[in-house]
N, C-alpha and C positions, 0 to 999 in steps of 0.2 A: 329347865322345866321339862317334863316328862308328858307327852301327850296321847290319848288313847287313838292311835287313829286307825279307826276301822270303817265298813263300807257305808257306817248313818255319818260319821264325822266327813269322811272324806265328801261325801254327796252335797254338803253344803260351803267345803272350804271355798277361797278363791282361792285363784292361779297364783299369787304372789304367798297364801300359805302353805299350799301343796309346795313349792320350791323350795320355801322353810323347810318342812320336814324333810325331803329331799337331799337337800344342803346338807342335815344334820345326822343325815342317817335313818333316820326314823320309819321311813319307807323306799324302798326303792318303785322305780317307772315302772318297773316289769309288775312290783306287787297291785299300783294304779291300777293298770288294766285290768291286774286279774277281780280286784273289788267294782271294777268297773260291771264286766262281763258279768259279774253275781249279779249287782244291782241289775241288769238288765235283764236275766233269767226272772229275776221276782217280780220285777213291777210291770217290763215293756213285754214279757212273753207272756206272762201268767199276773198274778193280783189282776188288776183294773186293765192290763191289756192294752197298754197304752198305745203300741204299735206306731211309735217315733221312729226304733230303728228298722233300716230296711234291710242292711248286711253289714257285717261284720269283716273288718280286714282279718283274715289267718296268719300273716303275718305281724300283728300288732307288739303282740308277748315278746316275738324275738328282734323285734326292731326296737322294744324299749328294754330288752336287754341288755343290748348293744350300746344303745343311749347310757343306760346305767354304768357302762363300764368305760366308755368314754370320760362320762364326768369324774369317775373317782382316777382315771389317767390324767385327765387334761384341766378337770372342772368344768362346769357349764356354758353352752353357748350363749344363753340370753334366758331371759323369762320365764322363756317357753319350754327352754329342754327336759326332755321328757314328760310334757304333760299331756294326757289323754284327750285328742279334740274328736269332734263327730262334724261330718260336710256335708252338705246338702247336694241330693243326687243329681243332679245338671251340673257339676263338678267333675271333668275328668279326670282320671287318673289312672296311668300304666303299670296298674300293677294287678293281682288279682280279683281284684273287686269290679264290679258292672257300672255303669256309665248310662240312666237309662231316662232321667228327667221321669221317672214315677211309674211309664208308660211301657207296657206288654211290647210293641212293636221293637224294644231297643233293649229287652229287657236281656237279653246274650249278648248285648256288645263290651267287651274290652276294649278303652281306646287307647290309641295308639303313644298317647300322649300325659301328660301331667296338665293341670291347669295351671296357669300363672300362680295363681295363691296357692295350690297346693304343693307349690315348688319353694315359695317361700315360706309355706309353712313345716315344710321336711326341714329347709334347710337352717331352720331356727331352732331344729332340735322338735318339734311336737309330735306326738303319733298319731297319726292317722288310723283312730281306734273302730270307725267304720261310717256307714253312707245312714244321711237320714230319709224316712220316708217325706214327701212334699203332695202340694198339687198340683197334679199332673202338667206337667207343660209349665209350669208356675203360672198357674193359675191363666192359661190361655187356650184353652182349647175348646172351651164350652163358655155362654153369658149366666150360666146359671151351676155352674157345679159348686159341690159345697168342701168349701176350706177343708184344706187335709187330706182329701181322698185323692188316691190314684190307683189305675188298673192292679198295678202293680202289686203295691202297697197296702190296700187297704186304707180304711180311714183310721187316721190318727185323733185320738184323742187328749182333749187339756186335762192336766193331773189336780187343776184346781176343781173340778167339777166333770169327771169322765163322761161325755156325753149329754152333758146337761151347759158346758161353760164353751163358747165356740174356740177353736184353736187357733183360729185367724190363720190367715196365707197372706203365698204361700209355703213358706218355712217353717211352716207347724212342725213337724218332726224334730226340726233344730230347736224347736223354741221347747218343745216338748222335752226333750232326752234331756237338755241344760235345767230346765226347772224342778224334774225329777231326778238328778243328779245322775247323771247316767253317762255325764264325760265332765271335762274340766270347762270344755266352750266349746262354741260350736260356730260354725258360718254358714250364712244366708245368702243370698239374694235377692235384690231389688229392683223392678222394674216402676213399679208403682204399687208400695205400701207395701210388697212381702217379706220386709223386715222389720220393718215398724208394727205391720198389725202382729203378728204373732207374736213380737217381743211386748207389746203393751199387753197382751191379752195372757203372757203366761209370767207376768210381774218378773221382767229381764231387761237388762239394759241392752237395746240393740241400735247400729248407728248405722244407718244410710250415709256412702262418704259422697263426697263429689265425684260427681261423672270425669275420670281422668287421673283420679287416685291412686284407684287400685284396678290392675287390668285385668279384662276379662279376657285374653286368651283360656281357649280350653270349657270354658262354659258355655253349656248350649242357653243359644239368646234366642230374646226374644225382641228385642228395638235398641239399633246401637245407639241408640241418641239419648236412651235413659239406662240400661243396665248395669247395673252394678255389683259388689259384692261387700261382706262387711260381719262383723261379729257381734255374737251373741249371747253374751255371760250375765253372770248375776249381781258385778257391781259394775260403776264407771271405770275402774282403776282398770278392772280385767279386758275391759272392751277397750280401753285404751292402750295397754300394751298390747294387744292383739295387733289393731290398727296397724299399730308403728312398725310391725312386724309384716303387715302386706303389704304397704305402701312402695310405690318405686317405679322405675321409668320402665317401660317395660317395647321393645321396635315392631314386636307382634302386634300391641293393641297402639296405632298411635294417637290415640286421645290423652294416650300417658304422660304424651311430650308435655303438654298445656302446663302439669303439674311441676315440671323443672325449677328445683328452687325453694320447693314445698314437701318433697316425701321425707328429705332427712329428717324428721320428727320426731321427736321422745316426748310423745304427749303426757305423759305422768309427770314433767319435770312440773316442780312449783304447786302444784292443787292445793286447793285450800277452800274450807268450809269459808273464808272470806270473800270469795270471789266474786260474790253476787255485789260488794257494795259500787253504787252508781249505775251496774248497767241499765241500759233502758230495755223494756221488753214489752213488745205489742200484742195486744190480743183480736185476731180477727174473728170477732164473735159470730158472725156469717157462715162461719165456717165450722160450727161447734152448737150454736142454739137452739137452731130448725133440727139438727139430728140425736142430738145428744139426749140418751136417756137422763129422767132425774136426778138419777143418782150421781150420772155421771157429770153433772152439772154443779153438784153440790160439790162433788170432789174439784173441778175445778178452780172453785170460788175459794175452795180453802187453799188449793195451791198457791191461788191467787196473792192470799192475806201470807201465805207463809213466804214466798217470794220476798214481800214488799217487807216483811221484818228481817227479812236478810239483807236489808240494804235496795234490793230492785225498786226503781222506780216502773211501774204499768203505765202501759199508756193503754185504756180501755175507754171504748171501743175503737180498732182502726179501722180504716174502709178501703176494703180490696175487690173493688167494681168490678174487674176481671174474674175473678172467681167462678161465677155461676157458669158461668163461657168455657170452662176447662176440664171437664171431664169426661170426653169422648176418648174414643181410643184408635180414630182414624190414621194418625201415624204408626201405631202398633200393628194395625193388619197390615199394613205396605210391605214395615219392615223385618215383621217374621218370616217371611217366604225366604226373600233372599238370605236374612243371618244364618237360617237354620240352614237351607241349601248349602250353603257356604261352609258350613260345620260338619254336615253330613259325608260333602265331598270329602274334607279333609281326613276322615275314614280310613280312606281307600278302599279295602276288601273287606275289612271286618265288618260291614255292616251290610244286610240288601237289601236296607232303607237309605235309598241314593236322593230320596227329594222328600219335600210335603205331599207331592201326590204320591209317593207309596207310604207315607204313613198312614193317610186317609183310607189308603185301598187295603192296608192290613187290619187297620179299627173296623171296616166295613164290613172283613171278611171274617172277623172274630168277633161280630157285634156284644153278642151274650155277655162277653169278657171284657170290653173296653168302652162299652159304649154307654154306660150306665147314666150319663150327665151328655150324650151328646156331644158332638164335634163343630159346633158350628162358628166358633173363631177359626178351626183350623180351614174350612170351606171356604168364609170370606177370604182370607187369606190368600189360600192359594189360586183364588179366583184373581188375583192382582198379576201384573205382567213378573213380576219381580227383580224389576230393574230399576225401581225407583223413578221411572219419570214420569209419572201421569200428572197432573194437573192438580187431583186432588190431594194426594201425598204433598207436592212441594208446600201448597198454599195452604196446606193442613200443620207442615213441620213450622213455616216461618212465622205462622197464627199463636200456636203454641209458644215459638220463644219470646212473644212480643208479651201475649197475657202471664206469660208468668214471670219474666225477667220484667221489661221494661215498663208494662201497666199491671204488673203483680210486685214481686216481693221488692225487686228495686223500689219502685216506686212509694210503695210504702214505708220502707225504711227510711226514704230520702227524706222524704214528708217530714216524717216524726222523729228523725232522729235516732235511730231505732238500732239495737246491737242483735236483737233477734228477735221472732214471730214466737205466740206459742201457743198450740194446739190440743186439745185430748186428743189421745191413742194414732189412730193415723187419719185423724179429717184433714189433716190440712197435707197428704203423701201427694195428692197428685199434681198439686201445683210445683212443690219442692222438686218433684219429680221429671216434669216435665222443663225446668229450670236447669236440670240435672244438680242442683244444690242438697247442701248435706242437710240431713238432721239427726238427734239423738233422740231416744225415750228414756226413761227414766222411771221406774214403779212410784206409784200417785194413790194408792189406797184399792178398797175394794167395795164392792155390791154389798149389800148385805147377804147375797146369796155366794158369796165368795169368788166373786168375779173381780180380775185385776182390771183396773186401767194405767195406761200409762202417763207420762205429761211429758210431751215432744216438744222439741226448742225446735228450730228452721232459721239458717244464718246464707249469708253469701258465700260465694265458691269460694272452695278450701281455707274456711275460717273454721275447720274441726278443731283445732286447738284452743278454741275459745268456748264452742260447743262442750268439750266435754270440761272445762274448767267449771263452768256454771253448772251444768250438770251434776257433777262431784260435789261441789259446793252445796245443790238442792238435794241431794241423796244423802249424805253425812250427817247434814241438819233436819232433816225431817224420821229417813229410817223406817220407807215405809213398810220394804219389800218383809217377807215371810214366805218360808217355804212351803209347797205343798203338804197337806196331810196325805201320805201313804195307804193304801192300804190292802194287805196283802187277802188272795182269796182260800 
């Protein structure tokens, strides 16, 4: 079979078609990028302006030409080789590209280093096609800034409604470039919600793993107790070899150790639009009725009805008493001081932002340019000792794993019997979060005004392999997702 693949074809493939043609000749990595790079010229630079990406690797072309010539010597490394990915900028990486979490003060650093994931995801053959824009800090640095924007960057726009449809944070840029076809996938990170909101808000499958997964070496943090990282493509299948592809033990981060036993994974073995028959699946309406627009309520109820003809059994309504009790972010300010200090050190020279108080004192000193949303997470913050041992940190961190493990999602499951919770879009990120438990989203329909939502599953630690079976299974049989309309100016 003969296929036309040009830069509207390729924008919508998955990662498992782009290796087809690959495979078979049809395109080579090197010609990816360069329809890549178009697409990004027309839509993210100019048309709608989408302003996803922040930089571009210069090396991209000749590392997937290289790739290209590998596989016709040796064949392929995995899944991934040669397909064009885009990283969310709190990702470092030693090569020519900037390292800057969105933000002016870091916007000249080169570091020194590679991230965990971007070391596995070279070494699985992908290219590293360039940095997305985010919010600033991921989304920590201000209580009121708005998703998308940083000093740096600019504010990012959703291609489903440019300026009109919110982009959710804060991986808007990653969720952005993947829905407008501007790389093959892209990766996120997670603190609380910033892969889940942007991946439901720009109809993408994105997966929050478990805390201990996938390591964060190399990303600049913001709470070691909930950070993560994770992908962000257009079905389940693609975000599931991505996964299998970061996962692993890593002596940098040791929360990886926990995972022993668990990264070998080849989450695509077996899927099946079958999947869903018998499990159980709870719905914590609490967490979805009080906020949830109409619309998005209606889309609910029909995920609801279509679930339950796939076999799922609901248990509607569950009751998760702890809830309302979990949405502070008093462990978050302890623990940004010290992560980031700790990242900054590891620097060395390249940077003469050595702490959180000189990043304050350079946003102060360039207000005009940084300060547009205000600084005031990063002030709490560095107001803390950042040694972690005050009173209210500790009794803040062991509050949190009680409400969300032992009188949260445990306890709900135990109750009812329960294989997984499930949420719209990201209402139910902070609990999972603070649990450090994985979850998936999955595209669930739209607004009438063209806004996506998602429909998020939420399982116990390191049950991703069951996440995205059910998942696949509700994606297949339903078929919500569609791509953005373009439109060039």
């Amino acid at each position: 079979m003969q296929y036309s693949v040009n830069s509207d074809v390729v924008a919508q493939a998955t990662v498992s078609e782009l290796q087809t043609w690959l495979d078979e000749g049809q395109i080579s990595s090197a010609d990816l990028v360069l329809l890549y790079l178009e697409r990004i010229s027309r839509f993210d630079r100019l048309g709608p302006q989408l302003n996803s990406i922040l930089e571009i690797n210069p090396d991209a072309y000749h590392i997937a030409q290289a790739l290209d010539q590998e596989r016709r010597a040796r064949g392929p490394r995995g899944p991934l080789h040669g397909i064009p990915v885009v990283i969310k900028d709190n990702l470092s990486t030693a090569d020519k590209m900037h390292t800057s979490a969105g933000s002016l003060a870091l916007k000249d650093l080169h570091a020194p280093f590679d991230a965990a994931v971007v070391e596995r995801l070279r070494a699985s053959g992908a290219v590293i096609l360039g940095k997305t824009n985010m919010t600033e800090w991921a989304n920590f640095m201000s209580d009121h800034m708005k998703n998308g924007y940083s000093s740096r960057g600019g504010q990012v726009l959703n291609p489903y409604g440019p300026g009109t449809v919110d982009p959710g944070g804060s991986s808007s840029g990653s969720a952005a470039a993947v829905a407008a076809g501007l790389a093959g996938f892209a990766i996120g990170t997670e603190t609380s919600g910033s892969i889940l909101s942007p991946a439901s808000q720009h109809s993408l499958v994105g997966i929050k793993p478990t805390v201990g997964l996938v390591s964060r070496f190399g990303i600049i943090p913001i709470a070691v107790s909930q950070d993560t990282a994770g992908p962000m493509c257009r079905t389940v299948l693609d975000a599931a070899l991505v996964l299998g592809a970061l996962t692993g033990i890593d002596l940098r981060d040791p929360v990886t150790g926990v995972s022993e036993g668990r990264y070998a994974v080849d989450y695509t073995i077996g899927l099946s639009a079958q999947d869903l028959h018998g499990v159980r699946l709870g719905v914590p309406r609490e967490a979805f009725l009080n906020d949830a627009a109409e619309w998005q309520q209606l889309l609910m109820e029909q995920a609801l009805r279509d679930l339950s003809q796939l076999g799922a059994t609901i248990v509607d309504p569950v009751d998760i008493p702890s809830y309302p009790q979990i949405r502070d972010y008093t462990v978050l300010i302890y623990e940004f001081k010290a992560a980031l200090n700790s990242y900054l050190a590891s620097l060395g020279e390249r940077t003469r932002m050595r702490s959180l108080s000189d990043i304050i004192a350079f946003n102060q000193a360039h207000e005009a340019d940084c300060l547009k949303y205000g600084q005031s997470l990063l002030i709490q913050s560095d107001a803390t000792t950042g040694t972690l041992t005050e009173p209210e940190y500790l009794n803040a961190r062991a509050r949190d794993l009680m409400l969300s493990r032992e009188q949260g999602i445990d306890r709900a499951m135990s109750e009812h019997q329960l294989d997984a919770l499930l949420f719209f879009a990201n209402s139910g990120a902070s609990i999972a979060a603070k649990a450090g438990y994985p979850s998936i989203t999955v595209p669930a329909g739209y607004s009438a005004d063209n806004e996506p939502m998602g429909l998020t599953f939420t399982a116990r630690a390191f049950e991703e392999a069951k996440l995205i079976r059910w998942a696949y299974a509700y994606e297949v049989s339903t078929q919500h997702r569609r791509p953005p309309v373009l439109r060039e100016s």
